[in-house]
C-alpha positions as CSV (number, residue, x, y, z in Angstrom):
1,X,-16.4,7.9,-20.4
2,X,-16.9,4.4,-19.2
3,X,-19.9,4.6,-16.3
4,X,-21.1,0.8,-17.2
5,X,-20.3,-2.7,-15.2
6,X,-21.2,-5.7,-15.2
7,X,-22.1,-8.5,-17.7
8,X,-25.2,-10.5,-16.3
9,X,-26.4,-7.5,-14.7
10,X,-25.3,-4.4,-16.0
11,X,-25.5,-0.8,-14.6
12,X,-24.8,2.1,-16.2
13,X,-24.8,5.5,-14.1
14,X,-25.3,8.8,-15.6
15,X,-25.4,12.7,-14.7
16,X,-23.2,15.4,-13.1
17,X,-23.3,16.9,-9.9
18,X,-24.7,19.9,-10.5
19,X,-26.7,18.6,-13.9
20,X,-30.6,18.5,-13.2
21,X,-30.5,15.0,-12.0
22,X,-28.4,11.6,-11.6
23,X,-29.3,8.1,-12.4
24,X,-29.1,4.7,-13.2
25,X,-30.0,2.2,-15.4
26,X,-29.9,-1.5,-14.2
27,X,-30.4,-3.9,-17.3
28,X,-30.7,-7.8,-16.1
29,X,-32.7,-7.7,-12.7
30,X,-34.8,-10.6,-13.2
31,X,-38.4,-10.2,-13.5
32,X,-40.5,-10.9,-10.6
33,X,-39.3,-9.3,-7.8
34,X,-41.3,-6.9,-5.9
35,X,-38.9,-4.2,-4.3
36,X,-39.2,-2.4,-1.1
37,X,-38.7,1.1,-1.8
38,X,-39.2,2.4,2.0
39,X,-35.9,-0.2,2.5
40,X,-34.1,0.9,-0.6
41,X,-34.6,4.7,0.8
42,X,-33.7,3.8,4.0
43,X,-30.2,2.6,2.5
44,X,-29.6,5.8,0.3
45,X,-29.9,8.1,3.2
46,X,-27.4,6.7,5.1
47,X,-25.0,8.3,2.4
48,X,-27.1,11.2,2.0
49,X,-25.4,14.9,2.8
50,X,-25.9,17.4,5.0
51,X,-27.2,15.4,8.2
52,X,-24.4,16.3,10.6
53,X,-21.2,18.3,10.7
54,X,-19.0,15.5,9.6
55,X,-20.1,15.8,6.3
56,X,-20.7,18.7,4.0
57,X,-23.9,21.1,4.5
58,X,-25.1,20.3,1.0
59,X,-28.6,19.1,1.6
60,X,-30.2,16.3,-1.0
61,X,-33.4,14.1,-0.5
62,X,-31.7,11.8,-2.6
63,X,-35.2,10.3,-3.5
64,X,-35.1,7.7,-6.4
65,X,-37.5,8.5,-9.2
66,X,-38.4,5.3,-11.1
67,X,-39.2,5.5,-14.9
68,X,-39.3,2.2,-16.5
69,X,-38.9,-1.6,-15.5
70,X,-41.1,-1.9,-12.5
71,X,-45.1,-2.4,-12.9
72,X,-47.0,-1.6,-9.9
73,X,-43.5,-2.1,-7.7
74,X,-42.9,-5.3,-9.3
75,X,-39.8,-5.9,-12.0
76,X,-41.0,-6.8,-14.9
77,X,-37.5,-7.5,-17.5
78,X,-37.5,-4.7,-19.0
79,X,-34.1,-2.2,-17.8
80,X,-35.1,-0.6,-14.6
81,X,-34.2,3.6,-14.7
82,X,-34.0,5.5,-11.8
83,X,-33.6,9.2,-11.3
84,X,-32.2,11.0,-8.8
85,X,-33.1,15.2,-8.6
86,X,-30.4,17.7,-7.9
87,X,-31.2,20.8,-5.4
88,X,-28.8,22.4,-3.6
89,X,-26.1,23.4,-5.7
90,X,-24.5,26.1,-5.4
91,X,-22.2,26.0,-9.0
92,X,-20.7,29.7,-8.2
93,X,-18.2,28.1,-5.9
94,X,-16.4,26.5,-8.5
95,X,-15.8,29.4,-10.9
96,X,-11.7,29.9,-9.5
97,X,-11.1,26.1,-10.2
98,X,-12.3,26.2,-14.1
99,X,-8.3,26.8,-14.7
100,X,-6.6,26.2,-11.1
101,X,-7.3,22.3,-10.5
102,X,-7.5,21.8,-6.8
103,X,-4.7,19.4,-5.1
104,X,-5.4,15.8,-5.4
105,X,-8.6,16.3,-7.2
106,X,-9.4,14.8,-10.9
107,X,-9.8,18.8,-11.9
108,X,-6.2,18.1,-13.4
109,X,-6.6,14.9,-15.3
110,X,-10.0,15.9,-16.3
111,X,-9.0,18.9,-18.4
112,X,-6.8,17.6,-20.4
113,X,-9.1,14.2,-21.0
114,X,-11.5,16.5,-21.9
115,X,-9.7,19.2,-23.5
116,X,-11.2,22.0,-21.3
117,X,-14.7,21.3,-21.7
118,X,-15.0,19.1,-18.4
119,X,-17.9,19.9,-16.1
120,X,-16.0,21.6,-13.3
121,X,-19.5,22.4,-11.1
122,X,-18.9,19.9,-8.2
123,X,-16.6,17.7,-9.8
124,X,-19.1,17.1,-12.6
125,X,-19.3,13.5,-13.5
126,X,-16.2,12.6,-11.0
127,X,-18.1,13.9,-8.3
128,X,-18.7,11.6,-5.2
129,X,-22.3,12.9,-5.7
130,X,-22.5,10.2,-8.5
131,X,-22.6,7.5,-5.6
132,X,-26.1,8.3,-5.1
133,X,-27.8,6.6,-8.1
134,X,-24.9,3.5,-7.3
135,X,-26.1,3.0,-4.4
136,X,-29.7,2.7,-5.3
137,X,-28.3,-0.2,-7.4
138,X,-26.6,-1.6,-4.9
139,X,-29.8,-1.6,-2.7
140,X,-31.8,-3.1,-5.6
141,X,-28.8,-6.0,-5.5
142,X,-29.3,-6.6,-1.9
143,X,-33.0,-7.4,-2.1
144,X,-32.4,-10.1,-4.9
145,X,-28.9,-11.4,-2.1
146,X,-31.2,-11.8,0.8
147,X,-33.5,-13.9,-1.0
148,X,-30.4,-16.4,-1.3
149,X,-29.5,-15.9,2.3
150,X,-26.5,-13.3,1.3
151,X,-25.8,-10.6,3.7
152,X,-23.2,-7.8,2.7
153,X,-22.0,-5.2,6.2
154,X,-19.5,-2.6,6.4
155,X,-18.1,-0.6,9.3
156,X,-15.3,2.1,9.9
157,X,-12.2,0.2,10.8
158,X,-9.8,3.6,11.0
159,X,-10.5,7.5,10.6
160,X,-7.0,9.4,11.0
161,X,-5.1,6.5,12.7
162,X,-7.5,5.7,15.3
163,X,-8.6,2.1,14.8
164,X,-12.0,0.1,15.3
165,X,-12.4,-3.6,16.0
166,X,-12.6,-5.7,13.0
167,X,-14.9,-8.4,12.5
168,X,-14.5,-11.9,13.3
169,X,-13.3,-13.2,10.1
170,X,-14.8,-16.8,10.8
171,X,-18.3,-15.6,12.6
172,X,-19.2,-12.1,11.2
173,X,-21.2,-10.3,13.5
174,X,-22.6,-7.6,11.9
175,X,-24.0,-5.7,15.1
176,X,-26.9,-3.7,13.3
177,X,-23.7,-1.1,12.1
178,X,-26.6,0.0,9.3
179,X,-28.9,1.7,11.9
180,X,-26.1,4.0,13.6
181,X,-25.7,7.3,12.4
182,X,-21.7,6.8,12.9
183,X,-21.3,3.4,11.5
184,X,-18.2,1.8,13.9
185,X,-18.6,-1.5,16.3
186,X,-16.8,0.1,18.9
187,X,-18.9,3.3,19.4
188,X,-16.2,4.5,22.1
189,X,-13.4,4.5,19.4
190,X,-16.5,6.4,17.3
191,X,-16.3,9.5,19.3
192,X,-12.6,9.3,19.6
193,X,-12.9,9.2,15.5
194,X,-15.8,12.1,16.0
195,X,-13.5,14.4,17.8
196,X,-10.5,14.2,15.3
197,X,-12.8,14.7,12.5
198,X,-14.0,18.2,14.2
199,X,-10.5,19.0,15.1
200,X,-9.9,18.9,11.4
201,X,-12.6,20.3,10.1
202,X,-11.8,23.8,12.6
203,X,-8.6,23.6,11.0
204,X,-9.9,23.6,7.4
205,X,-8.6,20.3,6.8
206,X,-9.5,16.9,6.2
207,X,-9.3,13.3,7.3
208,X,-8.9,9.8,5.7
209,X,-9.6,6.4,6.6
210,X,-10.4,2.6,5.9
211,X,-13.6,0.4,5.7
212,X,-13.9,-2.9,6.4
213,X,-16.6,-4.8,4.5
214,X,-18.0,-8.3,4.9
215,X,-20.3,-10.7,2.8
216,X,-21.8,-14.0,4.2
217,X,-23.9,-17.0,2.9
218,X,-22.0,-17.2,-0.5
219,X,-21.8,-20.7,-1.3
220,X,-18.3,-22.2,-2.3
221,X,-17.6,-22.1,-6.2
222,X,-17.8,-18.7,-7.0
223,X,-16.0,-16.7,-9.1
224,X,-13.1,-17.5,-11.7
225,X,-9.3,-18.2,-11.8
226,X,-7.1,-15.1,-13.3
227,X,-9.4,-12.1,-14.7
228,X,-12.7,-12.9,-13.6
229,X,-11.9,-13.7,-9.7
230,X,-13.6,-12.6,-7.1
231,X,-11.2,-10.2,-6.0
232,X,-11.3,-8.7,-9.6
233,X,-14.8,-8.3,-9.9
234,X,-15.0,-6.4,-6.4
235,X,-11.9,-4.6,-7.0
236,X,-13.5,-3.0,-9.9
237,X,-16.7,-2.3,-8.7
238,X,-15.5,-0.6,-5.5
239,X,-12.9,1.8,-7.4
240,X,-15.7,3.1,-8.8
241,X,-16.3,5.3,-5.4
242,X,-14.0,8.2,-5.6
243,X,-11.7,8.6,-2.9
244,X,-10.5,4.9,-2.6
245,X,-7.4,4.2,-2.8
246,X,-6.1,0.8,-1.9
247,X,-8.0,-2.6,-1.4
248,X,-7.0,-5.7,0.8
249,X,-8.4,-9.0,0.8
250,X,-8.2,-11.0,4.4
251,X,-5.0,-10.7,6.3
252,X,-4.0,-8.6,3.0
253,X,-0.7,-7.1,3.1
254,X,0.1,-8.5,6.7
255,X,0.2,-11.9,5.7
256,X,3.5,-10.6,3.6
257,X,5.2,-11.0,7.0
258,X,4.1,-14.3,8.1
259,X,5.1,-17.6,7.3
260,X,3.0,-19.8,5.3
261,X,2.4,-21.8,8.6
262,X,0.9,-18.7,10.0
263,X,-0.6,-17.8,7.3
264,X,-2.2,-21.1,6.1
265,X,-6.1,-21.6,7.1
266,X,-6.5,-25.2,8.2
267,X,-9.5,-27.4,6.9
268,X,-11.7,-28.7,9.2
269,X,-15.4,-30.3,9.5
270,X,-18.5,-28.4,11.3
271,X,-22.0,-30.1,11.4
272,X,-21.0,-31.9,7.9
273,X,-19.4,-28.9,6.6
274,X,-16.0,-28.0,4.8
275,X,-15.1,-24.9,6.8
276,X,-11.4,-23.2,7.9
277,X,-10.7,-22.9,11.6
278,X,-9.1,-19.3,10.6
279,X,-9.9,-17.2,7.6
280,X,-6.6,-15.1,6.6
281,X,-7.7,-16.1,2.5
282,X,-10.2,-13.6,2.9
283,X,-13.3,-16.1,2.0
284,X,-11.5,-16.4,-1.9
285,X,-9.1,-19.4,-2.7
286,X,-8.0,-19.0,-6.4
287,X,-10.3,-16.1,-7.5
288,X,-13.1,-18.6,-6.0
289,X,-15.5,-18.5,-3.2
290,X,-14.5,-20.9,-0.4
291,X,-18.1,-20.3,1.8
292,X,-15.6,-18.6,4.4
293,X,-16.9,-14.8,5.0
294,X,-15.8,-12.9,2.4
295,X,-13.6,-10.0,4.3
296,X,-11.8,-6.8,2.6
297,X,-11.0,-3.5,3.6
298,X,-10.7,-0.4,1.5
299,X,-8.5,2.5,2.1
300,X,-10.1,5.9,1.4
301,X,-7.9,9.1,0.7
302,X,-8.2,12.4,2.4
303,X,-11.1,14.7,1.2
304,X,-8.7,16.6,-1.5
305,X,-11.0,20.1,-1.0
306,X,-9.9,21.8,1.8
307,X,-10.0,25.2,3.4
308,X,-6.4,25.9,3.6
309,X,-4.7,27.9,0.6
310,X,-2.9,25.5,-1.5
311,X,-0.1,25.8,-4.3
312,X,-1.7,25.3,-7.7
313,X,-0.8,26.1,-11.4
314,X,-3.1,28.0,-13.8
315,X,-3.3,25.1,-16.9
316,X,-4.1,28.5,-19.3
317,X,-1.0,30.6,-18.3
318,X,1.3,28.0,-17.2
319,X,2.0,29.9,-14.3
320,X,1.7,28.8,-10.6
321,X,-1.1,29.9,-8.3
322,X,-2.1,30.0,-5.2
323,X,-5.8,28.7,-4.3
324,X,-8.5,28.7,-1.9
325,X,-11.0,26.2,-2.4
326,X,-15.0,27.2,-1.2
327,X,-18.2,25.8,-1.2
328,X,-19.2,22.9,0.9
329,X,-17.3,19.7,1.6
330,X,-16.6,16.7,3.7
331,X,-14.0,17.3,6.1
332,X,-14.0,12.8,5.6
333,X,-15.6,10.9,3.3
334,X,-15.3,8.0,4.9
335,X,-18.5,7.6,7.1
336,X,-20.4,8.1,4.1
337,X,-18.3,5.9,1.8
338,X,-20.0,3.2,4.1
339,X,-22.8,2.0,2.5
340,X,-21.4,3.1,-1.0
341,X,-18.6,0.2,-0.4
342,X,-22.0,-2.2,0.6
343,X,-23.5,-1.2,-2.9
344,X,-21.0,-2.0,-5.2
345,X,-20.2,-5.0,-3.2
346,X,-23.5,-5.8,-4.0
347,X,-23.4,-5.2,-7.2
348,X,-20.1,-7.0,-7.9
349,X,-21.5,-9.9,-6.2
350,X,-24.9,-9.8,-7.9
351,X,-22.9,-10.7,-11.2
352,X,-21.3,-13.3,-10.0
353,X,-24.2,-15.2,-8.8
């Protein structure tokens, strides 16, 4: 299984859902640097579970555990490990899906990777669960960005076809999105959002959506031409969150229907200052940082574990089957997925400094 990433920094992010505990190890950070661990918490429980009824009633302190690479709070070189305790689990739940892989969920492709011997408790090591210890990375990466003046923010942008405002791709407001418990810029289209969310959890379904992440202060010069580009190294750290499905960088897939004069960002000087009066490149010009905002937005599938009785096969007999999925889940991921998308952000852009 390949849980590592990066090359300057590298993470590598370990455990199961319902194992004892999840974690990380982050080897690169350099020494020095005295972390705030009431801010790193503070990050982590935004994606922590059980805090309202859009997300599932599985309740975790998600409390990060250090047990090497700070001395007295301080890094000191040597690979920082966190761990992160499991509680609430409630592994009986899964017993009718050891065989019967739900809809949409890696149950299928992780049987026959693993022959049968896949942790099936939670979704074992594909679990959404392992976003905890990445986000404790990603919250270590954003102490070490704000020292350079780099700011990474992400809001909902859409939650079953009902649609936020977007940022201003050329002046990024971020609007303090971090400190709401529903993380939109519009918090009228937040209820609206709210309300279909509710309606779909009653129905023992669930919802999709898409995020719209920012990153300001990087400097011009960043990144590479072909593998190594900008859009590559984020690309890769963000599809490590289960769930996402699609990625698009500025104007993204709507510039395809625009001309190049449309589409074209025209240079222009501000108080001594290369800048673009628009900013459909997304911040990235060849793989490379222009110092525009960088501005993507990430599509995030439907929660596959729902309530309704689906049409399955039994991988033993061969046979179809139908199921009924329990235990406790997110009728949408996506309000959650918010500061996981900031994390890996974080960390994608950590290596490229």
């Amino acid at each position: 299984m390949s849980c590592n990433f990066g090359e300057k920094v590298k993470i590598t992010i370990f455990g199961q859902s319902h194992s004892d505990a999840i974690g990380v190890v982050i080897d690169g950070l350099p020494a020095g640097k005295k972390l705030d661990m009431d801010k790193i918490s503070s990050f982590m429980s935004r994606r922590a579970p059980g805090k309202n009824k859009f997300s599932t009633a599985r309740k975790e302190g998600d409390v990060p555990e250090i047990l090497s690479g700070l001395v007295e709070g301080v890094t000191c070189g040597a690979p920082l490990c966190a761990v992160i305790r499991n509680g609430d689990t409630r592994s009986k739940d899964y017993e009718n899906l050891r065989a019967v892989p739900r809809p949409a969920h890696s149950d299928f492709t992780a049987f026959f990777k693993h022959n049968g011997f896949n942790d099936i408790r939670g979704g074992g090591n594909f679990s959404g669960r392992l976003t905890a210890p990445l986000c404790f990375a990603g919250a270590v990466c954003m102490q070490y960005l704000e020292d350079k003046g780099i700011k990474i923010g992400a809001h909902i942008e859409k939650i079953a076809g009902i649609s936020d405002c977007r940022y201003d791709s050329v002046n990024v407001d971020f609007k303090d999105v971090s400190e709401k418990e529903f993380p939109v810029l519009c918090d009228e289209k937040g209820k609206e959002m709210q309300e279909r969310i509710e309606k779909a959890r009653l129905d023992c379904d669930s919802v999709g959506g898409v995020i719209e992440c920012a990153v300001t202060g990087l400097p011009v010069g960043l990144g590479e031409p072909m593998f190594d580009g900008v859009e590559n190294v984020i690309s890769h750290a963000v599809f490590a969150i289960p769930a996402i499905k699609g990625i698009e960088f500025g104007n993204g897939f709507a510039g395809s229907d625009m001309t190049g004069s449309e589409n074209n960002d025209s240079f222009t000087v501000c108080d001594g200052k290369i800048i673009t009066e628009t900013n459909n490149h997304g911040g990235i010009l060849g793989g490379i940082t222009s110092s525009m905002p960088v501005i993507f937005r990430v599509a995030v599938k439907p929660t596959p574990s729902i309530g309704k009785q689906q049409k399955s096969v039994n991988l033993l007999t061969r046979e179809e089957e139908s199921l009924v999925i329990h235990g406790r889940h997110d009728p949408c991921i996506v309000p959650r997925a918010v500061p996981c998308v900031e994390a890996a952000t974080a960390v994608a852009i950590m290596n490229l400094m």
